[in-house]
N, C-alpha and C positions, 0 to 999 in steps of 0.2 A: 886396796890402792890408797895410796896418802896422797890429799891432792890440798893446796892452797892456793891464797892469791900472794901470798910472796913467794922469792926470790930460794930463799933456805928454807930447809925442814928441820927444825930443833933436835936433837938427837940424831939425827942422821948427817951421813955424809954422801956426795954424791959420787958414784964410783964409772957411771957413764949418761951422758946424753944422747938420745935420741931422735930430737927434734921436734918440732912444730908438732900438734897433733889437734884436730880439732871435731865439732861435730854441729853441722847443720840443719837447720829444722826449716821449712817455710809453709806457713800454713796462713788460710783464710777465715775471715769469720763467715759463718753461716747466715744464712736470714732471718730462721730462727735466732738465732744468738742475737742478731743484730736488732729483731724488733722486742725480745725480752732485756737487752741492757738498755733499750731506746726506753722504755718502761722505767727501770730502774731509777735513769738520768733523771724522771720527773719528778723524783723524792730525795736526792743527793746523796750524796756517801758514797760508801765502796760502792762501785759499781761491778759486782761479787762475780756476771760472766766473762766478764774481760778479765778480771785478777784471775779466774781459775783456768780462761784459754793459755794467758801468757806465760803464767808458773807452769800447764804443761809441755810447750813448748821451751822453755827453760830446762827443763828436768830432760826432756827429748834429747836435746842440744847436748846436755852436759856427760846423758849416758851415752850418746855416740861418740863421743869425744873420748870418755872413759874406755868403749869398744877399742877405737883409734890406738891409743895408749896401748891397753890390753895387746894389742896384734901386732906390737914390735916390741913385745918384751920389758914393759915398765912398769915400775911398783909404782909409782909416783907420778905426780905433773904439778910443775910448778908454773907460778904467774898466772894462775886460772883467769881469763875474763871472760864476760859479755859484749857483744854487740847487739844491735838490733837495727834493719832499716825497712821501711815501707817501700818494696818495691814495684808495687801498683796497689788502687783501691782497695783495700779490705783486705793484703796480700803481706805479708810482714816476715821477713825470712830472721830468724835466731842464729847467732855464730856462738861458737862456745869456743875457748881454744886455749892451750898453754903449751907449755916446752915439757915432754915427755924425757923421763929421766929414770934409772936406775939407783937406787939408795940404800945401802945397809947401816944399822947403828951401829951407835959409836960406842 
């Protein structure tokens, strides 16, 4: 699957759209997690269990989204983005989503 965050794929042309295609994650941080990055904060920097909950929840997002894609037929998704919003305490849902499309070279 050929996926970007533009609009066109270099070498390729688009020969059908598909549409919207996305893939959702919402997940919580643990207590655990929450009193080991509390730790963290007290020495600064990366705070290394947040960066490694979000990038899996990123990567979740993007291969559902991929799935999404995959199950109507496209080699491609263009516009790839992110969202993310806090939708309660410690509760953080990921969107991943682009315009699912077919492409052969050119």
């Amino acid at each position: 699957m050929h996926n970007t965050t533009g609009f066109t794929l270099t070498g390729f042309r688009i020969t059908k759209e598909l549409g919207t295609v996305r893939g959702i994650v919402v997940r919580s941080r643990s207590l655990i997690g929450n009193i080991g990055a509390g730790l963290q904060t007290l020495f600064g920097g990366d705070i290394t269990l947040y960066t490694q909950l979000c990038e899996r929840a990123r990567e979740d997002a993007y291969q559902r989204m991929s799935a999404h894609a995959a199950a109507l037929g496209a080699n491609a998704i263009l516009g790839v983005r992110y969202d993310a919003t806090e939708i309660g305490t410690g509760i953080t849902e990921v969107l991943c989503y682009g315009t699912a499309v077919v492409v052969e070279s050119v």
